[in-house]
Backbone as numpy.savetxt, mean C-alpha at the origin, in Angstrom:
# Nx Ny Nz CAx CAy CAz Cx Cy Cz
-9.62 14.90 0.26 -8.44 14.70 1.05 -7.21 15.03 0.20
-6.28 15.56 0.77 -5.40 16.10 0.36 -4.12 14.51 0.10
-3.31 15.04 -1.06 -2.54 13.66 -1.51 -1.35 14.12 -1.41
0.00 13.15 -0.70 1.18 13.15 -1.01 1.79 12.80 -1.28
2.99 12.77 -2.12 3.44 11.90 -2.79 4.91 11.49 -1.91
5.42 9.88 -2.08 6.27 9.74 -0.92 7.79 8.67 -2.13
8.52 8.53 -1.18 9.13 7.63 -1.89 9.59 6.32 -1.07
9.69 5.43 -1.77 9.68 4.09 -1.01 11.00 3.73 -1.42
11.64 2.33 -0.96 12.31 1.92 -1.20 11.77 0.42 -0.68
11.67 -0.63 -1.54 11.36 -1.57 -1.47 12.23 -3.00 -2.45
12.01 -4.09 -2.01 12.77 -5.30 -3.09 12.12 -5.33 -4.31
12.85 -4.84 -5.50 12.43 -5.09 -6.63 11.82 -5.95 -6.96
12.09 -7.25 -6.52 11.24 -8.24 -7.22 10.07 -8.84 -6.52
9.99 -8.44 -5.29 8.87 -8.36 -4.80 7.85 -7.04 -4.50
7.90 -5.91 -5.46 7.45 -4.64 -6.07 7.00 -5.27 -7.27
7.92 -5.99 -8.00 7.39 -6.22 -9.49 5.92 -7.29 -9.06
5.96 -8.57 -8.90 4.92 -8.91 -8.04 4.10 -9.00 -7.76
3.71 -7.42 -6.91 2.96 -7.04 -6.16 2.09 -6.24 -7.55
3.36 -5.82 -8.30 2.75 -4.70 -9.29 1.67 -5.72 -10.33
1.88 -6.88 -10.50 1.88 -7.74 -11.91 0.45 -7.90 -10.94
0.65 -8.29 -9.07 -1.18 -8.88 -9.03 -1.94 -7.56 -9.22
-1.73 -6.58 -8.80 -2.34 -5.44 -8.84 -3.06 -4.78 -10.18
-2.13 -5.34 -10.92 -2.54 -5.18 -12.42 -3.74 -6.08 -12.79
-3.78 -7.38 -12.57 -4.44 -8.75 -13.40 -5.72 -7.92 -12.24
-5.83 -7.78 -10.84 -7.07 -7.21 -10.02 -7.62 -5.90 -10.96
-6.62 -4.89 -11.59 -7.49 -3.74 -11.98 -7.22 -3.13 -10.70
-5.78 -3.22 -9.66 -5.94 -1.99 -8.75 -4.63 -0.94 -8.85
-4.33 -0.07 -7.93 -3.69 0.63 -8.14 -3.08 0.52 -6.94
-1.49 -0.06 -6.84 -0.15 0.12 -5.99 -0.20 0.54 -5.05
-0.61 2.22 -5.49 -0.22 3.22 -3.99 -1.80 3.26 -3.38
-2.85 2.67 -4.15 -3.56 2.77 -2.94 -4.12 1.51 -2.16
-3.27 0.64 -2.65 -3.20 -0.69 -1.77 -2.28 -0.78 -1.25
-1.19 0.12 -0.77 -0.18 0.97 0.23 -0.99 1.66 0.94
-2.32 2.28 0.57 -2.53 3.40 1.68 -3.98 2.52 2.67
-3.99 1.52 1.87 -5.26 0.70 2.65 -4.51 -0.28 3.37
-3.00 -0.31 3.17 -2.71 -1.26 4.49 -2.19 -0.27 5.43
-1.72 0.84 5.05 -1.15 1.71 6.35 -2.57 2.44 7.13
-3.61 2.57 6.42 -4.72 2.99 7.37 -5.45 1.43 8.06
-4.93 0.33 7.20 -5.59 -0.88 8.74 -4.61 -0.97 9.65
-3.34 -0.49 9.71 -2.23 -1.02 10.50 -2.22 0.31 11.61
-3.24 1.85 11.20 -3.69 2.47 12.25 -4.23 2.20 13.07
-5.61 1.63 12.20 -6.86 0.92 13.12 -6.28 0.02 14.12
-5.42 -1.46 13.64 -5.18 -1.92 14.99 -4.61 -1.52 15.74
-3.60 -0.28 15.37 -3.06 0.69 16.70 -3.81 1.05 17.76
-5.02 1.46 16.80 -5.98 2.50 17.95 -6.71 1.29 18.52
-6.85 0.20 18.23 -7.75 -0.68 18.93 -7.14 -1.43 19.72
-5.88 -1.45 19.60 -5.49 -1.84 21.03 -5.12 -0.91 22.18
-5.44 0.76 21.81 -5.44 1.32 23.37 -6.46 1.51 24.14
């Protein structure tokens, strides 16, 4: 799959945060950005 790169704008200190749990898990930011925007598809499509 092809990757793009985007830019956000979000609250710093709730970026930092997000970044610090993401870290202590061993995950990576943008793709725990892209696993909530592909569940927030799914319930799109499941409610038509």
């Amino acid at each position: 799959m092809e990757s793009k790169n985007i830019t956000l704008r979000v609250n710093s200190e709730l970026y930092n945060k997000y970044r610090q749990l993401c870290k202590k898990k061993g995950l990576l930011v943008s793709r725990q950005v892209e696993i909530m925007m592909e569940e927030q598809l799914k319930k799109e499509e499941d409610q038509v």
